[in-house]
C-alpha positions as CSV (number, residue, x, y, z in Angstrom):
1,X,114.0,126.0,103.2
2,X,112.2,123.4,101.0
3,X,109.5,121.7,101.4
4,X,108.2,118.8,99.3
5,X,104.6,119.4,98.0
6,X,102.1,116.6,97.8
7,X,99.6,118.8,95.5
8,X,102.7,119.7,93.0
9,X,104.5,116.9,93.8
10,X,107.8,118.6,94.0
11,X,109.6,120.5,96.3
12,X,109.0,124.0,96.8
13,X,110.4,127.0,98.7
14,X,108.6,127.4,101.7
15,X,107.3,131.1,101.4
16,X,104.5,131.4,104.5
17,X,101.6,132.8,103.7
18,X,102.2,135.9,106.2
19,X,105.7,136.5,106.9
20,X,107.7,134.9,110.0
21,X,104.2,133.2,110.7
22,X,103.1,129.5,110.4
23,X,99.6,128.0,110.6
24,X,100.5,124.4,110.3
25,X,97.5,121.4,111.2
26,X,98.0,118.1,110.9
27,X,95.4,115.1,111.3
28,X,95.7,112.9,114.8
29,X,94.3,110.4,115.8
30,X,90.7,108.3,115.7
31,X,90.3,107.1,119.1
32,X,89.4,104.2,118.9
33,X,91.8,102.3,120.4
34,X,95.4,103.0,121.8
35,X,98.4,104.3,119.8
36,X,100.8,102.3,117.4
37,X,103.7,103.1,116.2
38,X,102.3,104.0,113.0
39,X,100.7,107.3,115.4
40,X,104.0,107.7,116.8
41,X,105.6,108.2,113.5
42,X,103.1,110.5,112.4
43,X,102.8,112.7,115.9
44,X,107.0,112.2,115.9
45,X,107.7,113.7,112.2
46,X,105.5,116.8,112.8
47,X,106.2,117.5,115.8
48,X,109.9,117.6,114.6
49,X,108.9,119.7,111.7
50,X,107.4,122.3,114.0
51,X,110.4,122.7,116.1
52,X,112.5,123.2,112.6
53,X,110.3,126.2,111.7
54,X,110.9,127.6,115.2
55,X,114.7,126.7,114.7
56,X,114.6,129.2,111.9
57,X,112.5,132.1,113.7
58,X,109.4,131.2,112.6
59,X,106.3,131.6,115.3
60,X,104.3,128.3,114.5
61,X,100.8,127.6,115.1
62,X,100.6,124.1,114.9
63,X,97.4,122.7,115.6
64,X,96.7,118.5,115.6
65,X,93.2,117.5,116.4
66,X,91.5,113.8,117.8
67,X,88.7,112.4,116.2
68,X,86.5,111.5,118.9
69,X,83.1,110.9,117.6
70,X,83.0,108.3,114.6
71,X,81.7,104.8,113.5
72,X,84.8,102.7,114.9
73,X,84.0,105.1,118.2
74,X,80.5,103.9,118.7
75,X,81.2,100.5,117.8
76,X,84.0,100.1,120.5
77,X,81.2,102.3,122.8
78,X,78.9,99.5,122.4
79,X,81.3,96.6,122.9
80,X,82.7,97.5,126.5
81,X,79.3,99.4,127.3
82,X,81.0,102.9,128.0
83,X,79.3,105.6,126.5
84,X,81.2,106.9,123.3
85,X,82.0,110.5,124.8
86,X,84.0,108.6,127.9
87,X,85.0,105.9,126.2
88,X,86.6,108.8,123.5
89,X,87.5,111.0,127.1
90,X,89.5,107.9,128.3
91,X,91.3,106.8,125.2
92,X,92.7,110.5,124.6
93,X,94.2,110.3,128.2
94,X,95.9,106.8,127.3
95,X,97.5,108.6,124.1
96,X,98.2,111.6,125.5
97,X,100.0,109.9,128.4
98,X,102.3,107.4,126.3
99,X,102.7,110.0,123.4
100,X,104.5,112.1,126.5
101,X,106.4,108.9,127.2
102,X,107.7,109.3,123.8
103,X,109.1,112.5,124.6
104,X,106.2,113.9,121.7
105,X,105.1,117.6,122.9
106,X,101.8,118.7,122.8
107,X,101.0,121.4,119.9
108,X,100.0,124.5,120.1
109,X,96.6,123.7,119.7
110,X,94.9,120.3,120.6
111,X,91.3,120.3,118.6
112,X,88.4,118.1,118.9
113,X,85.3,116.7,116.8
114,X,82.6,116.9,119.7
115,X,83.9,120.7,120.8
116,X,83.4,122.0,117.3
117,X,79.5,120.9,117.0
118,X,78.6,124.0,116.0
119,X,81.4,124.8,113.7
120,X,80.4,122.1,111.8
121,X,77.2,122.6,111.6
122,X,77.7,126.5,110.3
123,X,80.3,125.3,107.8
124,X,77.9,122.6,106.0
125,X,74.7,125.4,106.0
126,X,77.2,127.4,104.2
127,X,77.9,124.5,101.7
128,X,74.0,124.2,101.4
129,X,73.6,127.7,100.6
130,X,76.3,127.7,98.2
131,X,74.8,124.5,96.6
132,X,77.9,122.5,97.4
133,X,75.6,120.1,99.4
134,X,72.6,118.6,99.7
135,X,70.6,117.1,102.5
136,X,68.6,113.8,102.0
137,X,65.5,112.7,102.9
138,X,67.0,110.6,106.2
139,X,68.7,113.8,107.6
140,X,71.8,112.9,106.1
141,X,74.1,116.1,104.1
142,X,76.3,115.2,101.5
143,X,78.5,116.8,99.4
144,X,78.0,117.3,95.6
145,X,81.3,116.5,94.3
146,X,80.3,118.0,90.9
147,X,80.2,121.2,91.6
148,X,83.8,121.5,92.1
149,X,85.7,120.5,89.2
150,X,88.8,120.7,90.7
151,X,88.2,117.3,92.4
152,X,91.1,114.9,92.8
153,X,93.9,117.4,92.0
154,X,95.7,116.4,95.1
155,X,95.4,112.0,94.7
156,X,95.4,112.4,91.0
157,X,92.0,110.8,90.8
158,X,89.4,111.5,88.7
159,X,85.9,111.1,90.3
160,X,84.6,107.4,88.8
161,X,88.2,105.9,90.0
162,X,87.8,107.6,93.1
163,X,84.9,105.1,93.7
164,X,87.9,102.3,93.6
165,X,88.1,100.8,97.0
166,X,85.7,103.2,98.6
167,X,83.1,101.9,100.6
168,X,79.8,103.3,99.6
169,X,77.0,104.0,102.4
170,X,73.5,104.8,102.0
171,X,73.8,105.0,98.1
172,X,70.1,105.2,97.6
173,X,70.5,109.0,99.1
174,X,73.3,110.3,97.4
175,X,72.4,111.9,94.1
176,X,76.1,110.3,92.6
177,X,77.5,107.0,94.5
178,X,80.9,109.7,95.0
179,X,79.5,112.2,96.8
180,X,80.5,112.2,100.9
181,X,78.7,112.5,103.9
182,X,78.9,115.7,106.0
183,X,76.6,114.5,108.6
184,X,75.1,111.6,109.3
185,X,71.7,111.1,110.7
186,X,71.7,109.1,114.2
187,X,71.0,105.7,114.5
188,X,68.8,104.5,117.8
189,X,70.8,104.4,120.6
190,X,73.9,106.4,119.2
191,X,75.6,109.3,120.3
192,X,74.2,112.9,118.5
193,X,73.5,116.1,118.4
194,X,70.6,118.6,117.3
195,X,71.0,120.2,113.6
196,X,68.9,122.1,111.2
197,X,68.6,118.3,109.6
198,X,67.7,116.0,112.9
199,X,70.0,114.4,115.2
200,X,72.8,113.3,113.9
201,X,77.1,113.9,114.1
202,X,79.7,115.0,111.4
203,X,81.5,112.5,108.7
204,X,84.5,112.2,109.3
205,X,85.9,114.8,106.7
206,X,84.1,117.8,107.1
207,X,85.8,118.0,111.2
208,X,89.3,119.0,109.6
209,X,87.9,121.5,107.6
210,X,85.5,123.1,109.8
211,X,88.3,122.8,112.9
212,X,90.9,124.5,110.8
213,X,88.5,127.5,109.5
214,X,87.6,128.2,113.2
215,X,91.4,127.9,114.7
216,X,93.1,129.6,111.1
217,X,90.6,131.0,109.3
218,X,90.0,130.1,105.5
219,X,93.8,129.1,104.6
220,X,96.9,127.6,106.5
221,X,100.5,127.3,105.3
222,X,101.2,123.4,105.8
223,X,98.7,120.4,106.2
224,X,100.2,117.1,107.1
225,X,99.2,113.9,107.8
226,X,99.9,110.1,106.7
227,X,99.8,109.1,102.9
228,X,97.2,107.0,103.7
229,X,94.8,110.0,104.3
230,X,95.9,111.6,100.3
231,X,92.3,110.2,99.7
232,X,89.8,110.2,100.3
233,X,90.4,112.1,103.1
234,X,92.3,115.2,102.4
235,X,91.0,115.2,98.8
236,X,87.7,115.9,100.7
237,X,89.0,118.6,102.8
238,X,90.0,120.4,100.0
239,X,86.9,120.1,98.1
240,X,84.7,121.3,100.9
241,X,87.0,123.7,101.6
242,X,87.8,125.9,98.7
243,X,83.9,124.8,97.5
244,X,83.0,127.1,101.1
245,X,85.5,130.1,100.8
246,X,86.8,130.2,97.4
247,X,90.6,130.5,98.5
248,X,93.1,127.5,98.6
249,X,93.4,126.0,101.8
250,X,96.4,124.6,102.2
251,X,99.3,125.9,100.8
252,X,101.9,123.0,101.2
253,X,100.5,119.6,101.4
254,X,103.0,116.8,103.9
255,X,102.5,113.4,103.9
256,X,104.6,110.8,106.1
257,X,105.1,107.5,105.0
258,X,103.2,104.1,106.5
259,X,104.6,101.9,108.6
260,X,105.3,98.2,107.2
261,X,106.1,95.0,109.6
262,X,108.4,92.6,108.1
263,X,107.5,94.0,104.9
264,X,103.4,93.6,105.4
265,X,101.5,96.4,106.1
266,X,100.5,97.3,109.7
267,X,97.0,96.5,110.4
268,X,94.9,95.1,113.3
269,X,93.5,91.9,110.9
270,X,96.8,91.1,110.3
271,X,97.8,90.7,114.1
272,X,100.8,93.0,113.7
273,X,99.7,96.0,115.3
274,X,102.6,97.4,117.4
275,X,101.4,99.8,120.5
276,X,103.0,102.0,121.2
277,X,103.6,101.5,125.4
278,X,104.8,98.2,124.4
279,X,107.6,99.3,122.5
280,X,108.1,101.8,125.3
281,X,108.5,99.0,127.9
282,X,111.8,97.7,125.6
283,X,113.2,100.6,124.0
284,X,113.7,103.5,124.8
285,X,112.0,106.5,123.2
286,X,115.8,107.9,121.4
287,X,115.7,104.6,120.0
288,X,112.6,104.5,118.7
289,X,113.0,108.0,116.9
290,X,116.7,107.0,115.6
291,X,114.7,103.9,114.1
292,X,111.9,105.9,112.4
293,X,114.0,108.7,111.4
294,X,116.5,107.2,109.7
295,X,114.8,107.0,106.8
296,X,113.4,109.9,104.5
297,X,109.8,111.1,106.6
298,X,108.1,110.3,102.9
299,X,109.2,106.8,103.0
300,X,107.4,103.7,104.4
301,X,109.4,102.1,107.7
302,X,109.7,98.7,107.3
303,X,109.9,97.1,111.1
304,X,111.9,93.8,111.3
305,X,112.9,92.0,114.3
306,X,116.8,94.1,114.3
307,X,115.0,97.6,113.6
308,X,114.7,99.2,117.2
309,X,117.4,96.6,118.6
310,X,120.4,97.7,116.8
311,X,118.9,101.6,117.2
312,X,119.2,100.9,120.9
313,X,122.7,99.9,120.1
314,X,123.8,102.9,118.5
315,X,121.9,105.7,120.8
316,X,124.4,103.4,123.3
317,X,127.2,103.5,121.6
318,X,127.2,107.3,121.5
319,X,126.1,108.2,124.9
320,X,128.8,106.3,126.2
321,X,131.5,108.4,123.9
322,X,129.2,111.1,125.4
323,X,130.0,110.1,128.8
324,X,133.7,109.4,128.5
325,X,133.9,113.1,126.8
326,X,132.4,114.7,129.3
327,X,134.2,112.9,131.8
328,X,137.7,113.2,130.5
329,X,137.1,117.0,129.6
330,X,135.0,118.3,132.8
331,X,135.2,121.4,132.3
332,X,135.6,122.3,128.3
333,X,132.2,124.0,127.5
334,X,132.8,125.0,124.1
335,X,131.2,124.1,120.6
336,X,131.9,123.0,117.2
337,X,129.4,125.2,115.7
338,X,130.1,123.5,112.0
339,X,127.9,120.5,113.5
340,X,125.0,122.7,113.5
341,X,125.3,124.1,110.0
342,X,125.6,120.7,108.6
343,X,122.1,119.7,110.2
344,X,120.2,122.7,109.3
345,X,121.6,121.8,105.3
346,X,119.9,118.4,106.0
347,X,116.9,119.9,107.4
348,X,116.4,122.9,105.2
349,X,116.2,120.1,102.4
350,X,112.6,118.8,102.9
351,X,113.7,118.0,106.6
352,X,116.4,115.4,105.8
353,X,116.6,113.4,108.9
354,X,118.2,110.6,107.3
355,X,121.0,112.8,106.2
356,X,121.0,114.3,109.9
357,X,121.5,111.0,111.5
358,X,124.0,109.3,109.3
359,X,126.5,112.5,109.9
360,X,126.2,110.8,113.8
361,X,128.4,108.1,112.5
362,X,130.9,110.5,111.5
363,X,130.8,112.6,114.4
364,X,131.2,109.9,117.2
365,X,134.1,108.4,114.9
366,X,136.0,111.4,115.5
367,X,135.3,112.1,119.2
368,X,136.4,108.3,119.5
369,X,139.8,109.5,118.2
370,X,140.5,112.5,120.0
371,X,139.9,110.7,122.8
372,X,142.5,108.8,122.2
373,X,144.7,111.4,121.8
374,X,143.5,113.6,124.7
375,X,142.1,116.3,123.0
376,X,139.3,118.5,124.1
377,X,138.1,118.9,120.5
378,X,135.9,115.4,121.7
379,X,134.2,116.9,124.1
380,X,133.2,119.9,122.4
381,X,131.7,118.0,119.1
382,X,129.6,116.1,122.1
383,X,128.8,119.5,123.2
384,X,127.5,120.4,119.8
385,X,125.6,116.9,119.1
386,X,124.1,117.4,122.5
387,X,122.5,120.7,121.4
388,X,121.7,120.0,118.1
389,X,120.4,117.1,117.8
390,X,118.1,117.4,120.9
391,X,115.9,119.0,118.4
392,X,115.3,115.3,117.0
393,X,114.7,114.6,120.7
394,X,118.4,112.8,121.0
395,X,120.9,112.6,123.7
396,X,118.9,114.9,126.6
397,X,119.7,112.5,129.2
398,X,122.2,112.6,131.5
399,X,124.0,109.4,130.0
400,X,124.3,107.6,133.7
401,X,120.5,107.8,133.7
402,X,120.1,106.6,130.2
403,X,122.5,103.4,130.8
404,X,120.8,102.7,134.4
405,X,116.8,102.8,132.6
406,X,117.7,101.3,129.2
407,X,120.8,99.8,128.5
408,X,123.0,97.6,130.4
409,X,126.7,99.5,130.1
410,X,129.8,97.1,130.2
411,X,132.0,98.1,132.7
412,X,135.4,97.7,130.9
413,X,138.6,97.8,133.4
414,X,140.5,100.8,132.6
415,X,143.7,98.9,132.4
416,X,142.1,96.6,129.4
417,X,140.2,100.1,128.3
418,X,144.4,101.3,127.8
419,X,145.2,98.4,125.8
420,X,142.4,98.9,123.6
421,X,142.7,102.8,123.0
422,X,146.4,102.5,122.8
423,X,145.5,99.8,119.8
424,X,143.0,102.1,118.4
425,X,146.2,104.3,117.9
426,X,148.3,101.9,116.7
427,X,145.8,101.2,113.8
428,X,145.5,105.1,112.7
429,X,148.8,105.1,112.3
430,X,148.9,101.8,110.0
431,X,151.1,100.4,112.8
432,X,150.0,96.9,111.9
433,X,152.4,95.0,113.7
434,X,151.7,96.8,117.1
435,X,147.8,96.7,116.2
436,X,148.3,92.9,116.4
437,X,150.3,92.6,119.2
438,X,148.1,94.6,121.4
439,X,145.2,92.6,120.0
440,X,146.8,89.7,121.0
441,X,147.5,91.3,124.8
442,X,143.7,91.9,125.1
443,X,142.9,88.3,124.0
444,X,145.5,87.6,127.8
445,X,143.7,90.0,129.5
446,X,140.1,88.5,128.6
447,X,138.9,90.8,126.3
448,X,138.1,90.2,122.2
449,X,138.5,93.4,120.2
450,X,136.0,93.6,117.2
451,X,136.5,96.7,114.9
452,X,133.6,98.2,113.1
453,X,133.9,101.5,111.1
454,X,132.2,103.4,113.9
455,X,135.8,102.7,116.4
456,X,135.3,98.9,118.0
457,X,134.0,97.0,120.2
458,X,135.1,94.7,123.5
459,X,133.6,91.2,124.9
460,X,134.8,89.6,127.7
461,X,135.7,85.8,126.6
């Protein structure tokens, strides 16, 4: 099993830190508004990745947790007048209900900013008394990125061009504009809690940290998240940290790729936010993971108007060979157990969903040709995909129920169905004189034949 290693930037063995045991966190969401797709991709990929592990006998410990107290929070608390903690309260329950739409499980352990007060608070009085950080005159703590020279080992940034593109707050109390907050002091009117400094609530960054050391203890296996959090984000985690314990924190770094909309990137000033219920009102939620996991899990997705569409189309395409395996071969229960070597290859190499999902192609091919030619072998590669490739969340639906909630299903006469499959034959064997006249006898019947490499297609003319 290999996993590719932001901090090394290649890929590594995956050797857990204590055998047949992974502590695995990755960063969730800010809730300060609903979820996008670019959440979903995130929540979809390790999600996936912890039910790999288990695949292979691990026992995982994955842990995700929701920022629920932070600027964007308190800004959206005074907008619509709900007080930040139920404002935060109500926006977990929107995710949590359309993540489950998604068919995303809940990890092992869900942890939050506002229950971990306290663990914050002990983590940054041991930064203090380590002189790691410093509080200011306001009641503000920040963190004194020069005493920990290994600073911007994981973004490859060195600490002035770290400053690039960072906004800088309350410069005048920082000893160098690049150290970080670890708590804030409260403004009038804003949510906070009693510290050893004043009222105030934790930056951002120091919640991972503190949230991990409580649920793990000073050092986990694998920490994921998007690129977009490389830095500052996760370069902060580390600093505070290994600055506190002394011990690396994360042994494998993850990062997923961003998602891209017609080849801009995804952002609410833009206007091209996608939520995700929306999507779930069109597509269905096999769709939407074929779509995003098509490509390599490091990669950007670039969403164009075809994207999910002709996703839809496939998932389609093979439930219906599903269907017409299972029904043609009721009761054949057995397996093609070479399926599920194949996709743990993929998987084992830095979880290779792409690879995964373009053997489909050559899967349903075949089970469109034994068909054909009667033979049970279709029904037990369908057997196989079915098992397999539930893990990606695919074909777990009973296909009648798939068709009747999300795709219309063409109801081709069997007689014309004949024609067609008897053509289909015709064709494997180079018969191309009988291929044409059979083509010809579906064009009486009212039907145009289309082939594709995947088998073909009919439409009624």
């Amino acid at each position: 099993m290999k996993i590719y290693n932001s901090l090394t930037r290649r890929k590594e063995e995956f050797v857990p830190l204590e055998e047949g045991k992974v502590k695995m966190y990755a960063c969730g969401i800010t809730v300060s508004g609903e979820a996008h797709i670019g959440h979903a991709f995130q929540a979809i990929v390790y999600d996936i990745f912890r039910k790999y592990l288990q695949k292979l006998g691990y026992e995982v410990t994955y842990a995700r947790n929701y920022t629920d107290v932070d600027d964007k929070i308190i800004a959206r608390s005074k907008e619509t007048g709900i007080p930040a903690d139920e404002y935060a309260k109500m926006m977990i329950e929107k995710i949590d209900a359309v993540m489950r739409r998604a068919d995303v499980d809940d990890p092992t352990l869900w942890l939050k900013a506002t229950e971990n007060i306290g663990n914050i608070i002990g983590f940054i009085e041991g930064l203090i008394a380590g002189g790691h950080a410093y509080p200011a005159a306001n009641g503000d703590v920040y963190f004194d990125v020069d005493t920990f020279p290994a600073y911007g080992q994981l973004s490859g940034r060195d600490k002035e061009d770290a400053l690039d593109g960072v906004r800088v707050e309350n410069d005048e109390q920082k000893r160098r504009p690049y150290d970080f907050a670890l708590w804030k002091a409260a403004k009038a009117g804003e949510i906070c809690w009693d510290s050893p400094w004043g009222k105030g609530r934790p930056g951002w960054h120091i919640e991972c940290s503190a949230m991990n050391r409580a649920a793990f203890g000073d050092q986990i296996d694998i920490h994921g998240g998007g690129r977009d959090l490389i830095f500052p984000h996760h370069e902060n985690e580390i600093a505070q940290s290994e600055a506190l314990t002394g011990k690396r924190f994360a042994k494998y770094w993850m990062h997923n790729g961003l998602i891209k909309v017609n080849g801009q990137k995804m952002s609410k000033s833009l206007g091209n936010s996608l939520l995700l219920s929306d999507l779930l009102d069109k597509y269905s939620p096999e769709a939407l993971k074929f779509a995003l996991l098509s490509a390599n899990y490091r990669n950007d997705v670039n969403i164009t108007d075809e994207l999910f569409p002709q996703a839809e189309a496939h998932v389609a395409r093979f439930y219906d060979l599903i269907a017409r395996a299972e029904a043609q071969f009721p009761a054949e229960t057995g397996r093609e157990e070479a399926i599920d070597k194949k996709f743990n290859e993929a998987m084992s190499d830095d979880f290779n969903t792409a690879l995964a999902l373009s053997d489909l192609f050559g899967y349903f091919k075949e089970v469109s040709r034994l068909l054909a030619e009667n033979d049970p072998k279709a029904r037990r590669i369908t057997n196989q995909v079915r098992a397999t490739y539930a893990l990606l969340g695919l074909f777990k639906r009973d296909p009648a129920q798939y068709f009747a909630q999300y795709a219309k299903k063409e109801e081709i006469p069997a007689e014309v169905a004949a024609v067609a499959e008897e053509r289909r034959a015709a064709r494997a064997g180079k018969d191309w004189a009988k291929s044409d006249e059979l083509r010809e006898k579906l064009r009486e019947m009212g039907y145009a034949v289309k082939d594709s490499k995947d088998g073909y297609t009919l439409t009624k003319i």
